[in-house]
C-alpha positions in Angstrom: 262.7 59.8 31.9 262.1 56.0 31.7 262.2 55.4 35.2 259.4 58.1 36.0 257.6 56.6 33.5 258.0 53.2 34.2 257.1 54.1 37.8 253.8 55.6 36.0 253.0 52.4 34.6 252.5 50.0 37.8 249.5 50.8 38.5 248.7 47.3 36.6 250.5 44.5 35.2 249.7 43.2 31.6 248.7 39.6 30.9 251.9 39.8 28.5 254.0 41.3 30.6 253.2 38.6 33.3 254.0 35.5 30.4 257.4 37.1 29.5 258.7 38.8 33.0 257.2 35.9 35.3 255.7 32.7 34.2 258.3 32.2 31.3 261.3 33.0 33.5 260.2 30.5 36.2 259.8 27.8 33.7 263.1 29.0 32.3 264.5 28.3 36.2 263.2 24.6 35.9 265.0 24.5 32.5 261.9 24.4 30.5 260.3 26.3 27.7 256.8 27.2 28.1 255.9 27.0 24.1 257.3 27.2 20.4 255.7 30.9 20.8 257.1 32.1 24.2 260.7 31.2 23.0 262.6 34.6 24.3 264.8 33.0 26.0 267.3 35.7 25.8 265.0 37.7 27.7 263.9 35.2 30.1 268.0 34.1 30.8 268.6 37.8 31.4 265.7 37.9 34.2 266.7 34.9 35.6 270.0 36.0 36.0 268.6 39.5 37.5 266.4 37.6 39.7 268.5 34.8 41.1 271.3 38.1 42.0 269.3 40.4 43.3 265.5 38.9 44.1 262.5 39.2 42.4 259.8 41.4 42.6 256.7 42.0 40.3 258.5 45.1 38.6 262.0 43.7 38.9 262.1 43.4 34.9 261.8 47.4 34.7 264.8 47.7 35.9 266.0 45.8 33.9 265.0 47.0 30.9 266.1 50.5 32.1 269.3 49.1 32.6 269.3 48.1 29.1 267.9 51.2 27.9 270.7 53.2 30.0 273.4 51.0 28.2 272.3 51.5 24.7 272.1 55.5 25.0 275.7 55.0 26.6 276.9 52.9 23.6 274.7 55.2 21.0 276.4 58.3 22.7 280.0 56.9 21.8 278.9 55.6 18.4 277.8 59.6 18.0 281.2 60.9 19.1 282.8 59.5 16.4 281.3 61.3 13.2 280.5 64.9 15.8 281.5 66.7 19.0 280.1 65.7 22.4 278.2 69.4 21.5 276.2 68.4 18.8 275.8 64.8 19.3 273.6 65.8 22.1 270.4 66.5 19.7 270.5 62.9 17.4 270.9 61.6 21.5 267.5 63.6 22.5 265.8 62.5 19.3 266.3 58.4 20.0 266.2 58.6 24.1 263.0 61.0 24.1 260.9 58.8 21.0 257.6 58.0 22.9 258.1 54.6 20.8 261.0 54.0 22.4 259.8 55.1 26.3 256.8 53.3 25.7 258.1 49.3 24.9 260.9 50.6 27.4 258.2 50.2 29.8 257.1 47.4 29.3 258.1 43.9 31.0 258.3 42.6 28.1 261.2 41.8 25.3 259.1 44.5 22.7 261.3 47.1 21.3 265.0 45.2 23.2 266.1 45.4 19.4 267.0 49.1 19.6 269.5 49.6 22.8 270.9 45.9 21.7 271.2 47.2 18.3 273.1 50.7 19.7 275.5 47.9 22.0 276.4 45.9 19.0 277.1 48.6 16.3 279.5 50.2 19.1 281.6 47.0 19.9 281.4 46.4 16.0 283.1 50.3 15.5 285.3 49.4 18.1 287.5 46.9 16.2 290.4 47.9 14.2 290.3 45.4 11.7 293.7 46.8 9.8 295.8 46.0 13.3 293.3 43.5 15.5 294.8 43.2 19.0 293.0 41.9 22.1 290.7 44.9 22.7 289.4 44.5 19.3 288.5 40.3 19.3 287.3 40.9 22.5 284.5 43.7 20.8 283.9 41.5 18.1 283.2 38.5 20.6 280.8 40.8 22.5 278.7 41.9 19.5 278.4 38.4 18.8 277.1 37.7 22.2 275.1 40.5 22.7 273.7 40.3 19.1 273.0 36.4 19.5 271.5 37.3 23.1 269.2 40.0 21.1 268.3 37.7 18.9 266.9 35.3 21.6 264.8 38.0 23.3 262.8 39.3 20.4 263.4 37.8 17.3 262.9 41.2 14.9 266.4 41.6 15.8 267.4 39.3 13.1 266.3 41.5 10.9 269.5 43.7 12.1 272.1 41.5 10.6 272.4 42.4 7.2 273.0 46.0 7.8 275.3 45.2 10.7 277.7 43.2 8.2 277.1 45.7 5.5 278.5 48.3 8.2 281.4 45.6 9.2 282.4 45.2 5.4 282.8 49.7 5.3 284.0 49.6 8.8 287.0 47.1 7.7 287.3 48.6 4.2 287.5 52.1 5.2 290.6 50.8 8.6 292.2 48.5 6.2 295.7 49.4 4.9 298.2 47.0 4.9 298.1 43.9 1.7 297.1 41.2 4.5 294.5 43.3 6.3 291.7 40.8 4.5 293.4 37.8 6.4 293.7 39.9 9.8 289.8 41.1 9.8 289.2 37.4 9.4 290.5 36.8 13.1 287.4 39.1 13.7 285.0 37.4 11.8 286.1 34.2 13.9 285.4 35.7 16.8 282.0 37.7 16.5 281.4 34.2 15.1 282.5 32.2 18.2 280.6 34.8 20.6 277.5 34.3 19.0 277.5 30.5 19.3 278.2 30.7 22.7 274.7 31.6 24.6 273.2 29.7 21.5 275.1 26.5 22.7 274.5 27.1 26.9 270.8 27.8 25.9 270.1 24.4 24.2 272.2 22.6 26.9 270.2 24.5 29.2 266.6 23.7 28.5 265.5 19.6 29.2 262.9 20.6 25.8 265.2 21.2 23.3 263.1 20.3 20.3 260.3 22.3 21.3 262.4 25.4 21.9 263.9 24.9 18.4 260.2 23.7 17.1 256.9 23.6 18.5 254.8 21.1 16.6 251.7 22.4 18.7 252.4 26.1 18.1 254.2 25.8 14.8 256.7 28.4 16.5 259.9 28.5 18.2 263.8 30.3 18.2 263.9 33.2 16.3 260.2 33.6 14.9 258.5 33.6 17.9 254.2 33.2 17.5 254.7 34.6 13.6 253.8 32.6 10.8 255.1 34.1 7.1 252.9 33.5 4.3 251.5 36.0 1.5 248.4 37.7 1.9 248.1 41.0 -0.1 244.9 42.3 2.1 247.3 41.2 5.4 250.3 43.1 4.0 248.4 46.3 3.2 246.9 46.0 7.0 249.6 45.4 8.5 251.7 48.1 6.7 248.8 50.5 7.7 249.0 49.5 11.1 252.5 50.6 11.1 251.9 53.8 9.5 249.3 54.4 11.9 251.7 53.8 15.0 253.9 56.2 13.3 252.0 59.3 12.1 248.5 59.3 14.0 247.9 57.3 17.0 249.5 54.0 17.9 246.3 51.5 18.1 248.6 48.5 17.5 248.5 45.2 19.8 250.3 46.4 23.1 251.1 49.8 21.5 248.5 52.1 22.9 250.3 55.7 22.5 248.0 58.9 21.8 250.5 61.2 20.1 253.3 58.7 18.3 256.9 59.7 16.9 255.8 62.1 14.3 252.5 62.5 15.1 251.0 66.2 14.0 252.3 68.9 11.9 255.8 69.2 13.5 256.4 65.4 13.8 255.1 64.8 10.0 257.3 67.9 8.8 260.1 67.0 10.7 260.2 63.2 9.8 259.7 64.2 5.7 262.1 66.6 5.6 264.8 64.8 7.5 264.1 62.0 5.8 264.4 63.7 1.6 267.4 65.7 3.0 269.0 61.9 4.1 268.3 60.4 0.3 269.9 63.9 -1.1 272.9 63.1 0.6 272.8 59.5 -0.4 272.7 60.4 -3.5 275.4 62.9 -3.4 277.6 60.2 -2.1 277.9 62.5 1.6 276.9 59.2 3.3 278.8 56.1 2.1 276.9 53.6 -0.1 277.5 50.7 2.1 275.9 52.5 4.8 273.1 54.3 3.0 272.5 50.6 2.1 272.3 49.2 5.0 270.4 51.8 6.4 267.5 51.4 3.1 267.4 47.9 3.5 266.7 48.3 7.3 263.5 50.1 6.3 262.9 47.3 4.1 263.2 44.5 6.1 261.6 46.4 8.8 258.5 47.1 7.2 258.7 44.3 4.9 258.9 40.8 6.5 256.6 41.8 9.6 254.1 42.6 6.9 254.2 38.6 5.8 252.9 37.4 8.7 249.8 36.1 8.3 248.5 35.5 12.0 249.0 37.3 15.1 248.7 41.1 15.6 251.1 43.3 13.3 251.9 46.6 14.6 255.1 48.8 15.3 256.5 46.3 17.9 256.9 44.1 14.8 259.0 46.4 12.9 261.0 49.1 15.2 263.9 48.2 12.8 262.2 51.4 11.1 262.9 53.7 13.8 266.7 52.4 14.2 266.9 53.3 10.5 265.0 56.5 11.2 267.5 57.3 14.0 270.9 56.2 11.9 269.4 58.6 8.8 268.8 61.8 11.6 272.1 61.6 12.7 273.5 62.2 9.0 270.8 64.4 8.6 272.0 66.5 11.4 275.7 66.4 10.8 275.2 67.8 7.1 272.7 70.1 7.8 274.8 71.9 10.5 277.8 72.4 8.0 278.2 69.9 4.8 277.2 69.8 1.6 274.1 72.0 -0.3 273.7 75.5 -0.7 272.8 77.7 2.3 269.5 78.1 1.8 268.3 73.6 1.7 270.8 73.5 4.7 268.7 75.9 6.7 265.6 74.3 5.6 267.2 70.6 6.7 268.6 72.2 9.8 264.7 73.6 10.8 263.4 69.8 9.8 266.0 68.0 12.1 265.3 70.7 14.8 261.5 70.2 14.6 261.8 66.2 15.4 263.1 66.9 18.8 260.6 69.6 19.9 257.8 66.9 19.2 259.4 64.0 21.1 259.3 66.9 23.9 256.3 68.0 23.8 254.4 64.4 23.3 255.8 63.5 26.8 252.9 64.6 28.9 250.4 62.3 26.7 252.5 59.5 27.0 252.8 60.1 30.5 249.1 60.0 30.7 248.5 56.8 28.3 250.9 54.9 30.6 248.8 56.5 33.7 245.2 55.1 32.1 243.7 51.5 32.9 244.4 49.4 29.5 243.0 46.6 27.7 245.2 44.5 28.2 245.7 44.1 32.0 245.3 41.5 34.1 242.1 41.5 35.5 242.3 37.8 37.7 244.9 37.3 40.1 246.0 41.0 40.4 243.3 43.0 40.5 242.7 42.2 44.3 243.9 44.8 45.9 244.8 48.5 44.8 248.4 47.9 42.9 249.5 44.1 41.2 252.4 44.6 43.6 249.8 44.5 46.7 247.4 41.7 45.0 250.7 39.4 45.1 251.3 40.1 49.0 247.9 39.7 49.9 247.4 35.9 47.9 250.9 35.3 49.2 249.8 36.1 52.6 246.8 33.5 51.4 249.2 31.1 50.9 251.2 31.7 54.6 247.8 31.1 56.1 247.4 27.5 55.0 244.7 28.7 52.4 244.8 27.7 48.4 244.3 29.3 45.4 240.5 29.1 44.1 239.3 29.8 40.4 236.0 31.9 41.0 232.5 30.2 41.1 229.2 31.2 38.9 225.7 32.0 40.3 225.3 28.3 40.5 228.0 27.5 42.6 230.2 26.1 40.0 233.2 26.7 39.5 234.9 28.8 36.5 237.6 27.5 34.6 240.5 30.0 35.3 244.1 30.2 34.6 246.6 29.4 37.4 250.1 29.4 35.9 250.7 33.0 36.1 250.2 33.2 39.4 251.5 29.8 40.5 254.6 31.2 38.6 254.7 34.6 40.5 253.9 33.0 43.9 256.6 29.7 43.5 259.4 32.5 42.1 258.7 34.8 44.8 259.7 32.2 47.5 262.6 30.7 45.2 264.0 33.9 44.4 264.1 36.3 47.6 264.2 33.0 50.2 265.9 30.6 47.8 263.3 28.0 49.1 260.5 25.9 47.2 257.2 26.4 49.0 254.7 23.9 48.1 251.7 25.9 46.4 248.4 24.5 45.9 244.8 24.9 44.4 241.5 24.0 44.1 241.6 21.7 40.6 238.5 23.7 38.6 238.4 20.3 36.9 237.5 18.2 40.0 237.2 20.4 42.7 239.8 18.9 44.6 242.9 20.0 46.2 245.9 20.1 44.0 249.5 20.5 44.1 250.7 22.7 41.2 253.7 22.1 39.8 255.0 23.0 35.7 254.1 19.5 34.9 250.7 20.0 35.1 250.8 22.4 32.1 253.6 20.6 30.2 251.7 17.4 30.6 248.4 18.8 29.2 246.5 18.4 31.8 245.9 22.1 31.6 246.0 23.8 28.7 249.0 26.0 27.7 247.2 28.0 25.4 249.3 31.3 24.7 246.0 34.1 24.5 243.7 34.3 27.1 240.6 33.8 25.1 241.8 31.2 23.4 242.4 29.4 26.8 239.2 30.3 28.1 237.8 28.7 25.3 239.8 25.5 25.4 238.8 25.4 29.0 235.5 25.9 28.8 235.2 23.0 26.3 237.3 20.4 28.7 234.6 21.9 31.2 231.7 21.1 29.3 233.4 17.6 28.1 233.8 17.0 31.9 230.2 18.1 32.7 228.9 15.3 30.1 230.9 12.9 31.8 233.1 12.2 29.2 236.9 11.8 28.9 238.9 15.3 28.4 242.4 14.5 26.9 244.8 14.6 29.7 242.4 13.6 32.5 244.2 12.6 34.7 246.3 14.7 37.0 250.1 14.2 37.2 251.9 13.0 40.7 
């Protein structure tokens, strides 16, 4: 399903999605970091690694996020098969691989909604251990979650939000496999190593990048590692916005930045029902002590954390992307929902009615697919319009300027009715031109352009950015802005910051 609808989707190529599958990767290759707000490098290391195996193409990072996808049903599948039969475990399956939410970021070539396979991977290595009796297998599992949830963690930072439920679930996992006086001492060994695998792409990150400090803290941006563009502050009107936004993505129609679905999760009468009921028939069963407390916990303060600490931030654009952590929760409470409601606890009569709610969530994932099909399908407001807009497909816009570039010709911001030339932004496609050769020739191909400061011919390289002579400004208006006022400064004859271009 992801792959026909990712396949959907290329019919243009987001200015976002070009930052975080392209220009960010490349400076990633020359062991930079773009800004304190583009600081996925998780995601970026993971491309770079695609890339550098397998070549690089504008839609490369689908796969890869499919590959992801793919692993994190695979893992959510076995976490499944421990509390029901392969039969049954089927359905919760359907619910979380069929949630347009989920299909939609899935997508997208960015690192927007990577918390939810990464969080399937890590709770399945975690359930893997045997903390009474830890052998190899079971340091090796914990060692993985660590990397995997560390690597999570450095593609989209909401996936910090995952790790206090996922030790709340490691304290019941080991409480509940623990028999022996010493086991305490034994689950230690574990603790060591989930510990020791999540410093390690933490450490080969920072020894990585040549810009450090800026990957840890931008003083331009204010951002960096682990909070991305997000500022948290407390704004009551913000909070109730943002938690409207969220309810919004969720119930109506998903009008959120970069979230741009017609018929959402639980959208219309059988969506709503099915959510509500699922959802009261979970917190009945909480409260009959049918799901253990550490885990009805950790699953309540997921929605918390979820909703709550994207709702702080006080800048940028809040929406669902910000707190998916709600639909993990969602997921965890369906599949309790479903076990019970198929043969646990409650008289016949609220088991039927839970068993009609839980059945209800799965026939409108189904049956939301075609208008998700067709909001991937439609031209959106956030494509790139510039550089790959050229020719029919992104893909085609690429080969033509690259074909540009075999002829000898340069790259040319656009000129006005007067002749003059418009300020544009280059680095995307300098990034997309420069990997291109790097990647599939494993060659560095001088790529130039006209300077829309001077006119002049100009060899571009990543220092022109990092050394401000253009501006690195993370939003497209915002650059156009700061680009028309070095334009105008330039026009009065005066002396923009960073005048001079770098050699």
């Amino acid at each position: 399903m992801l792959a026909w609808l990712g396949l959907i989707s290329t019919h243009s190529i987001r200015y976002e999605e070009l930052a975080e599958s392209v220009r960010n990767v490349f400076w990633f290759d020359e062991r930079l970091v773009y800004d304190g707000v583009y600081s996925n490098v998780g995601w970026y290391g993971t491309l770079l690694a695609a890339y550098r195996l397998f070549g690089f193409s504008l839609y490369t990072a689908k796969v890869v996020r499919l590959a992801i996808h793919v692993a994190g049903l695979f893992a959510l599948a076995a976490v499944l098969r421990r509390g029901l039969r392969a039969g049954p475990a089927l359905v919760p399956l359907v619910v979380a691989g069929l949630s347009p939410a989920v299909l939609y970021f899935g997508t997208l070539q960015t690192s927007f909604g990577l918390d939810l396979p990464y969080a399937a991977i890590c709770l399945w290595l975690l359930l893997a251990t045997r903390p009474a009796s830890p052998g190899a297998w079971s340091v090796a599992a914990a060692a993985g979650c660590g990397v995997v949830a560390m690597i999570a963690a450095m593609s989209y930072p909401v996936f910090v939000l995952y790790v206090p439920s996922l030790a709340l679930v490691a304290v019941w996992h080991a409480r509940s496999s623990q028999a022996e006086a010493d086991a305490t001492a034994r689950a230690g060994r574990l603790v060591a190593a989930g510990l020791a695998g999540a410093a390690l792409p933490l450490a080969a990150v920072f020894l990585w990048v040549r810009t450090p400090e800026i990957l840890w803290h931008d003083p331009a941006t204010g951002a960096g590692l682990f909070r991305g563009g997000g500022q948290l502050g407390f704004d009551p009107a913000t909070i109730a916005r943002a938690l409207g936004l969220v309810a919004g993505d969720l119930f109506t129609r998903g009008a959120s930045y970069y979230y741009d679905v017609t018929r959402p999760d639980f959208s219309g009468a059988i969506g709503l029902i099915g959510c509500l009921g699922v959802v009261a028939w979970f917190v009945l069963l909480a409260a009959r002590r049918r799901v253990a407390p550490l885990v009805a916990i950790a699953i309540g303060l997921l929605v918390l954390l979820g909703l709550g600490v994207p709702a702080l931030t006080v800048d940028g654009e809040p929406g669902l992307r910000r707190s998916t952590p709600v639909l993990a929760a969602f997921f965890a409470m369906y599949a309790f929902a479903w076990r019970e409601a198929r043969g646990g606890a409650g008289g016949a009569r609220l088991r039927t009615a839970a068993l009609v709610a839980c059945l209800l969530v799965p026939v409108a994932h189904v049956t939301h697919v075609p208008s998700l099909a067709a909001d991937l399908a439609r031209a959106n407001p956030f494509q790139d319009y510039q550089w790959f807009s050229v020719a029919p497909t992104p893909a085609a816009s690429l080969d033509r300027l690259r074909a540009q570039i075999e002829a000898g010709q340069r790259l040319g911001c656009p000129r006005d009715a007067a002749g003059q030339v418009v300020p544009c932004r280059l680095q995307e496609i300098y990034a997309a031109l420069a990997g291109w050769y790097r990647w599939n020739e494993g060659r560095d191909r001088p790529i130039e352009a006209f300077d829309w400061r001077t006119g002049d011919p100009i060899p571009l390289t990543t220092e022109i950015w990092t050394s401000g002579y253009y501006p690195t400004c993370t939003r497209p208006e915002a650059c156009r802005q700061e680009m028309e006022r070095i334009q105008a400064e330039l026009a009065r004859g005066g002396a923009a910051a960073g005048s001079s271009p770098p050699r």
